[in-house]
N, C-alpha and C positions, 0 to 999 in steps of 0.2 A: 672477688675471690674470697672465699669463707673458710676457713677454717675451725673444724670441732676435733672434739676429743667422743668416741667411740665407747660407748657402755656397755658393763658385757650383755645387756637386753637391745643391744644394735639400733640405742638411742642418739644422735646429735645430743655433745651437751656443752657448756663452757664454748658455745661459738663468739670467734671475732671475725668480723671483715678486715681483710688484709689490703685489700686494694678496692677501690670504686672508681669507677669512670662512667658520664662526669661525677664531681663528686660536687656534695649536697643537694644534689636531686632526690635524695630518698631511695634508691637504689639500693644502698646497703641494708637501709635497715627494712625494705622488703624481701632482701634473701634472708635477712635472719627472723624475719616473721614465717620463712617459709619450711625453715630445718625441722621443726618438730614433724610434719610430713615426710623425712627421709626414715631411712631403716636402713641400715646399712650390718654386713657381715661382723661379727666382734673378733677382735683376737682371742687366739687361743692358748693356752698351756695346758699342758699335758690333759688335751682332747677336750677340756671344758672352757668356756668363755670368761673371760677376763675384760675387767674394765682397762682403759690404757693407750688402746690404737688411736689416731690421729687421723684424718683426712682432710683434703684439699680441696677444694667446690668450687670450681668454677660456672658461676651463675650467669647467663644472661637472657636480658629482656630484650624482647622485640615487637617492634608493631605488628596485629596481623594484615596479611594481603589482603 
């Protein structure tokens, strides 16, 4: 689980991993090598974007078939 803070240009910034499992397998700090790839909606105030929103990421990896 990753959590950032939301730019008003609907950047990931200031992320931490909240939980990894397992942990010290490197897990974590491949989802947060992966956040500058998101884009995400900014908040807003009075109809323009603000820096400030907050979001949750739930990351996972899997082998493929």
């Amino acid at each position: 689980m990753v959590a950032c803070k939301v730019t008003k240009d609907g950047d990931m910034a200031d992320c931490i991993v909240e939980q990894e499992a397992p942990q010290g397998q490197g897990f974590g700090a491949a989802a947060l090598a992966l956040m500058p790839e998101f884009k995400m909606r900014p908040m807003t105030r009075n109809g323009l974007p603000v820096d400030g929103g907050t979001m949750r990421l739930p990351i996972q990896f899997r082998l493929p078939r």
